[in-house]
C-alpha positions as CSV (number, residue, x, y, z in Angstrom):
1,X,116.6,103.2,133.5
2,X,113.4,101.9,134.5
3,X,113.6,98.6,133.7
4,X,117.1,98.5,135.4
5,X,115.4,100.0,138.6
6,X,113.0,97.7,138.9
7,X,115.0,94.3,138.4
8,X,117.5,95.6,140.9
9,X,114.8,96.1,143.5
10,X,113.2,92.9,142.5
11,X,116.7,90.9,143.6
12,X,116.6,92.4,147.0
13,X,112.4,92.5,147.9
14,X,111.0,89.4,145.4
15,X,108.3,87.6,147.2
16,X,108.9,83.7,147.8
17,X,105.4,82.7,146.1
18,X,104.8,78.8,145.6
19,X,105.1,78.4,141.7
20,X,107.6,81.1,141.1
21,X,110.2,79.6,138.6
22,X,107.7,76.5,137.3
23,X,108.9,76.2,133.6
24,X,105.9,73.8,133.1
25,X,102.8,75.5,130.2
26,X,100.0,73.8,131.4
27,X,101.6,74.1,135.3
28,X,101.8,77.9,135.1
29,X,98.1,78.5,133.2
30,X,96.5,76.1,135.9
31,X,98.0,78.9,138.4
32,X,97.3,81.7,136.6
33,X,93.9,80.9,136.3
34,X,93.3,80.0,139.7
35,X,95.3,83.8,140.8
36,X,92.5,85.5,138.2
37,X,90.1,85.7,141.2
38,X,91.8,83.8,144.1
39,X,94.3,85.3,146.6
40,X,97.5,83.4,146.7
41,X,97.6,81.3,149.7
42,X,93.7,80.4,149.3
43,X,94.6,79.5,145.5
44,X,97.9,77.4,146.1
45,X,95.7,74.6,148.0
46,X,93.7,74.6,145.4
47,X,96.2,74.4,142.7
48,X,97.9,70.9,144.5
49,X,94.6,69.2,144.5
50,X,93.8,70.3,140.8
51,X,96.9,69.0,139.5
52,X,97.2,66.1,141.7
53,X,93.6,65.1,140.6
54,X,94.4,66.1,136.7
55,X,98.7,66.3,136.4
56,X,98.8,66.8,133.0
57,X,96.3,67.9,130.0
58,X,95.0,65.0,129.0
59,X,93.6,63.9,132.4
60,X,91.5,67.1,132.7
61,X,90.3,66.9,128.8
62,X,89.1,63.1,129.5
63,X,87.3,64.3,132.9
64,X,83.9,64.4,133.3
65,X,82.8,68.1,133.9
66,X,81.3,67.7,136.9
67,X,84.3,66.1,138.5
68,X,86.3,69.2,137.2
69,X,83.8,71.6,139.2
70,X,84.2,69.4,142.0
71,X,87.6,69.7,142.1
72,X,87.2,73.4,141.7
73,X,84.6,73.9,144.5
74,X,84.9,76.6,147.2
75,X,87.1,78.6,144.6
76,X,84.1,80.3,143.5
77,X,83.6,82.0,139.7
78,X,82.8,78.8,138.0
79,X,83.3,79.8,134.6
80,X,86.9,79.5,135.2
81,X,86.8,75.4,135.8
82,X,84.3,75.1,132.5
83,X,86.8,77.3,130.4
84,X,90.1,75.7,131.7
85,X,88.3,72.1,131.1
86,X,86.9,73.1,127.6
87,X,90.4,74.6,126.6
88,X,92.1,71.2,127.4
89,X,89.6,69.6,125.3
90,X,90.9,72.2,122.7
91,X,94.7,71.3,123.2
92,X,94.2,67.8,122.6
93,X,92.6,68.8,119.2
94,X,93.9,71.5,117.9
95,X,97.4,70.8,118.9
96,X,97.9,67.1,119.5
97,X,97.5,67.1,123.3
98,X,101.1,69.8,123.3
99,X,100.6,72.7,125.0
100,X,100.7,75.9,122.4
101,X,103.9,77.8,122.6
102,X,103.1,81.0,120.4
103,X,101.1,83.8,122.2
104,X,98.8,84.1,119.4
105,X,97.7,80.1,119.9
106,X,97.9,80.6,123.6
107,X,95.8,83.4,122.9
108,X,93.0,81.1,121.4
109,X,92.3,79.1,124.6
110,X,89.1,79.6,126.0
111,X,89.3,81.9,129.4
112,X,92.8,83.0,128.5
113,X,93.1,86.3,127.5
114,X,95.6,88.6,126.7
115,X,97.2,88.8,130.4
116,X,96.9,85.1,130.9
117,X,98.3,84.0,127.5
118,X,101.0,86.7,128.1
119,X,101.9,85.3,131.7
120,X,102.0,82.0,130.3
121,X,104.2,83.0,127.0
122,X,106.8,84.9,129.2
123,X,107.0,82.4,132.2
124,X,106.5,78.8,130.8
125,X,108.3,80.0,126.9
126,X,110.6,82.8,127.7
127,X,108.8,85.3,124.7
128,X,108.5,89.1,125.3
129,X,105.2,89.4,126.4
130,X,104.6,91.7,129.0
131,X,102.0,90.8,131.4
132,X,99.4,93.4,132.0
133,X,97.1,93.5,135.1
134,X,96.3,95.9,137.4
135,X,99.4,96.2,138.9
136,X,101.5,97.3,135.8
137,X,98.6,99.7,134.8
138,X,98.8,101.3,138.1
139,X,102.6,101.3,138.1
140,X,102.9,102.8,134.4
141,X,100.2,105.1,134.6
142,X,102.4,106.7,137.7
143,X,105.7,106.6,136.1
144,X,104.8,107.7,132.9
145,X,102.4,110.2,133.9
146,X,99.6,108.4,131.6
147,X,95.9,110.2,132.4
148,X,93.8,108.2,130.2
149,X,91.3,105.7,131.7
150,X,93.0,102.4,132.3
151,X,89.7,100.8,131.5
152,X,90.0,101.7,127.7
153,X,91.4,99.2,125.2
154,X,93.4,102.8,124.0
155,X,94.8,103.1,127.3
156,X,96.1,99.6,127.5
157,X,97.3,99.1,124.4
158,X,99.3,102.4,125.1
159,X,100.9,100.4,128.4
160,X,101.5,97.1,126.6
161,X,103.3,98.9,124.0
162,X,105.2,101.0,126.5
163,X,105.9,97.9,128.6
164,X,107.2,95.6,125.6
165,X,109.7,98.4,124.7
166,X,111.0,98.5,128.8
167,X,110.8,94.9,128.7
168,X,113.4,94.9,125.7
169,X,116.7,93.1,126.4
170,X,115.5,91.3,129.9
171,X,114.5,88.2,131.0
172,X,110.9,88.2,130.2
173,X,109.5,86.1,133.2
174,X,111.8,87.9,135.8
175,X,110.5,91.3,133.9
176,X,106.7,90.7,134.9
177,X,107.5,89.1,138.3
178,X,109.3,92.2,139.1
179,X,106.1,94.3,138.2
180,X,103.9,91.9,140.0
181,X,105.8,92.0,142.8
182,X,106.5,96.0,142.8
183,X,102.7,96.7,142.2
184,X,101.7,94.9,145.2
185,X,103.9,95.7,148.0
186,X,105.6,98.8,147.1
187,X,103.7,100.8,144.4
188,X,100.6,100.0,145.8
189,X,96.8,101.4,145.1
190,X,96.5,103.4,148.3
191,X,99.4,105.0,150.3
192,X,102.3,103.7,148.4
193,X,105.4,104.9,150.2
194,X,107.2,106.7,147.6
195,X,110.4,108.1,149.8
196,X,112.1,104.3,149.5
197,X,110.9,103.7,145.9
198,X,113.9,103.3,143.8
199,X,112.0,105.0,141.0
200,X,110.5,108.6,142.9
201,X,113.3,110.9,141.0
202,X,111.7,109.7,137.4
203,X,108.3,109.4,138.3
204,X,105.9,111.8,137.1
205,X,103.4,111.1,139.6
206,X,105.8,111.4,142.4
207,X,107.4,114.5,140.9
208,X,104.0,116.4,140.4
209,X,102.0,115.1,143.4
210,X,99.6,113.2,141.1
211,X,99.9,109.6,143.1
212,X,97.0,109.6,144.4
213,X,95.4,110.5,141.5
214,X,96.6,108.1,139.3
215,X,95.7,105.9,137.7
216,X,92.2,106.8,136.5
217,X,89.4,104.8,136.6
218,X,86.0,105.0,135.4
219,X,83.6,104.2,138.0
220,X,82.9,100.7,139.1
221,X,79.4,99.3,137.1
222,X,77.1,98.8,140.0
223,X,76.6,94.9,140.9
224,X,72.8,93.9,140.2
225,X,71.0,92.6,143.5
226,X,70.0,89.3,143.3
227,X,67.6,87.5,146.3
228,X,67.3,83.9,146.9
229,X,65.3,81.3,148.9
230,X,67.1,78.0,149.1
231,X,65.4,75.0,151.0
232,X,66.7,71.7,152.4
233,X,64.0,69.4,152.6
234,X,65.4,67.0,154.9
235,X,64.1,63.2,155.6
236,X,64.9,60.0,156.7
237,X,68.7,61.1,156.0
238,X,67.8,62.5,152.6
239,X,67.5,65.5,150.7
240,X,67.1,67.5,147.2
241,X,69.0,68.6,145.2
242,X,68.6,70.4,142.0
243,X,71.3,71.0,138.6
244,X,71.3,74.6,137.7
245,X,70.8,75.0,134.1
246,X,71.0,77.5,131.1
247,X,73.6,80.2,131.3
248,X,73.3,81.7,134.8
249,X,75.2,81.5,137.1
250,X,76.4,77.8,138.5
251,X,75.7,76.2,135.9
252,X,75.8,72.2,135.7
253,X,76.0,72.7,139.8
254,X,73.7,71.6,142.4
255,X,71.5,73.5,145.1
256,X,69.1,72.9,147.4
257,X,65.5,73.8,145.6
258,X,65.7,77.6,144.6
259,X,63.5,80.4,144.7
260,X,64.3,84.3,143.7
261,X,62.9,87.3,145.1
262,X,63.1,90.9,143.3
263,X,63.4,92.5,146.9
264,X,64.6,90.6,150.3
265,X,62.0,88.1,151.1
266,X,60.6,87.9,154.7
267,X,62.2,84.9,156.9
268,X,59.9,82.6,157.9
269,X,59.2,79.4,159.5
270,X,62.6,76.9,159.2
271,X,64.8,79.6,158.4
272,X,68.4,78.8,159.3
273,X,70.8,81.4,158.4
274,X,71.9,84.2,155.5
275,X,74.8,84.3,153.0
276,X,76.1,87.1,151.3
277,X,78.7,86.1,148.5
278,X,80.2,88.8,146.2
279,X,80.5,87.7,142.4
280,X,82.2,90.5,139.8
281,X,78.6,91.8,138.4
282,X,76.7,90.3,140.9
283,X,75.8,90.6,144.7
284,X,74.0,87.5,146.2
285,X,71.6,87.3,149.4
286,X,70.8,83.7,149.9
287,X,68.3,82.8,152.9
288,X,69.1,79.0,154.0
289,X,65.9,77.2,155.1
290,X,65.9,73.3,156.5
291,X,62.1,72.1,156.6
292,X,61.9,68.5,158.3
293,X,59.3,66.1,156.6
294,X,58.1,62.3,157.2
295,X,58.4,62.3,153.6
296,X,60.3,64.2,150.6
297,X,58.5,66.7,148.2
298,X,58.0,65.3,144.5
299,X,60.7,65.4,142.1
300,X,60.6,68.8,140.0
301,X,62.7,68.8,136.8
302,X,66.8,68.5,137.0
303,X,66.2,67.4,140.8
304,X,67.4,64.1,142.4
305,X,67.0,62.5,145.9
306,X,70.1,62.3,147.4
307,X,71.8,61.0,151.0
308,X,73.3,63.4,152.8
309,X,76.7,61.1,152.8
310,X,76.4,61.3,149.1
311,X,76.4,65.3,149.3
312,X,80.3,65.7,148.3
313,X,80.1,63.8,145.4
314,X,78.1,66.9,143.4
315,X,80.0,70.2,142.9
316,X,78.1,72.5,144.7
317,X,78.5,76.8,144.8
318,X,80.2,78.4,147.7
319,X,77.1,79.6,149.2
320,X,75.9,76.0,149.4
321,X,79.1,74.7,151.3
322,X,79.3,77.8,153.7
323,X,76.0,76.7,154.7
324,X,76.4,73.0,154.8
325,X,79.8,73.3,157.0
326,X,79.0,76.3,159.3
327,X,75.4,75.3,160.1
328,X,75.3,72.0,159.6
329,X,78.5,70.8,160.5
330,X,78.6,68.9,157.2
331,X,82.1,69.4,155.3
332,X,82.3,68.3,151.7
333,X,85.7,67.0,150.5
């Protein structure tokens, strides 16, 4: 019944996304991983360049890693270009350079987890894996009239379950792309409208008033506050730049000279403009200063002199080419 529901619905309202129907493993995890934190028509730019700069696995596994964040740049969450460069890396040893075509090897990737190797299994291989993000919690949790958290392992294990039975008997990739698609334009977080849902009669959230209610959700973790001062010493043509290091974030990226506050700092002299940028546990204040000078400061550790023509060859964090383009009219490509 549901499963029926939905795939009939999903003939008549599927969206017409880019890479619907690619058959191709390491195609469909390069766009999965971009969609973890990118919205679609952002991502799919960035999903040409990547694989027209790296078409197959070897070419990212041989890549330097800074070329790989390069690539990635202005995507933002960073971690994402390290793990999907360290897990070609792992492909070419661990399975001869042939993309994994069980779950459970999928599964061992690093940055793929369970939704990821799922999508991946069900859309590239055809195996019964259904693909659970937010939008099949929300929808299940609704149908089914499920009241536990949907941040629990309990709760999603309960949903996977629950999904791999309705998934029974379909085509698996056509399965989650019907729940992708259903979770975001009809059974959606806030005022879904439930009187042309194919699914109200058997819905338990429609039948007891409970949409709005469900699913539940613990409340979000609040993002920690972080404050910096970044400087652009700027002469003859030339400037600074330093590699971030350690496990923070950005790593093996470069910035203009960096200073953190506890607390907003005062602007002062040579102050240029401020950038807010939203991470998933984080919340970044960045206050842009350009300080003109005959001649540039002394070399600190991990910093380098370079021209600004020479800026776009170093992967840089968003914050850095917001500021480079909009207030400096300098666009790195």
């Amino acid at each position: 019944m549901f499963a029926q529901a939905l795939l009939t619905w999903y003939d008549y309202h599927q969206r017409d996304l880019p890479w619907r129907g690619e058959k191709d493993p390491y195609k469909v995890w390069v766009s999965e991983i971009i969609l973890q934190q990118t919205r679609v028509q952002q991502g799919w730019d960035y999903y040409h360049r990547f694989i027209e700069t790296f078409p197959d696995v070897r070419s990212l596994a041989e890549a330097d890693e800074q070329e790989v964040l390069r690539v990635w740049q202005g995507l933002g969450y960073y971690s994402r270009a390290r793990h999907i460069h360290h897990a070609a890396k792992q492909i070419m040893s661990d399975f001869g350079g042939i993309f994994p075509a069980r779950y459970e090897d999928i599964r061992t990737l690093k940055g793929v987890g369970d939704y990821t190797a799922a999508a991946i299994a069900a859309f590239a291989f055809g195996l019964p894996h259904p693909a659970v993000d937010g939008n099949m919690l929300r929808v299940f949790s609704r149908y089914f009239g499920i009241r536990e958290d949907i941040a629990l392992p309990k709760t999603r294990r309960e949903i996977t379950a629950r999904a791999t039975r309705e998934m029974k008997g379909t085509d698996p990739a056509k399965f989650n792309q019907a729940m992708m698609d259903f979770g975001a334009t009809q059974c959606t977080p806030a005022n879904p409208d439930c009187s042309v849902c194919p699914l109200q009669k058997s819905c338990y959230a429609h039948q007891h008033d409970l949409t709005d209610m469900l699913p539940v959700k613990i409340q979000k973790i609040k993002k920690r506050q972080r404050y910096f001062r970044l400087t652009m010493y700027l002469a003859h043509n030339k400037t600074i730049l330093e590699k971030r290091v350690g496990n923070d974030i950005w790593r093996n990226m470069y910035q203009f000279p960096l200073q953190e506050f506890p607390t907003p700092p005062e602007q002062g002299e040579h102050y240029v403009a401020t950038i807010h940028e939203t991470l998933t546990h984080q919340q970044l204040q960045a206050d842009l200063y350009v300080v003109p000078c005959r001649r540039l400061p002394k070399l600190q550790e991990h910093q380098i002199f370079v021209s600004l023509d020479q800026l776009s060859q170093y992967p840089m964090p968003k914050i850095m080419t917001i500021f480079l383009k909009e207030h400096l009219q300098i666009t790195l490509t």
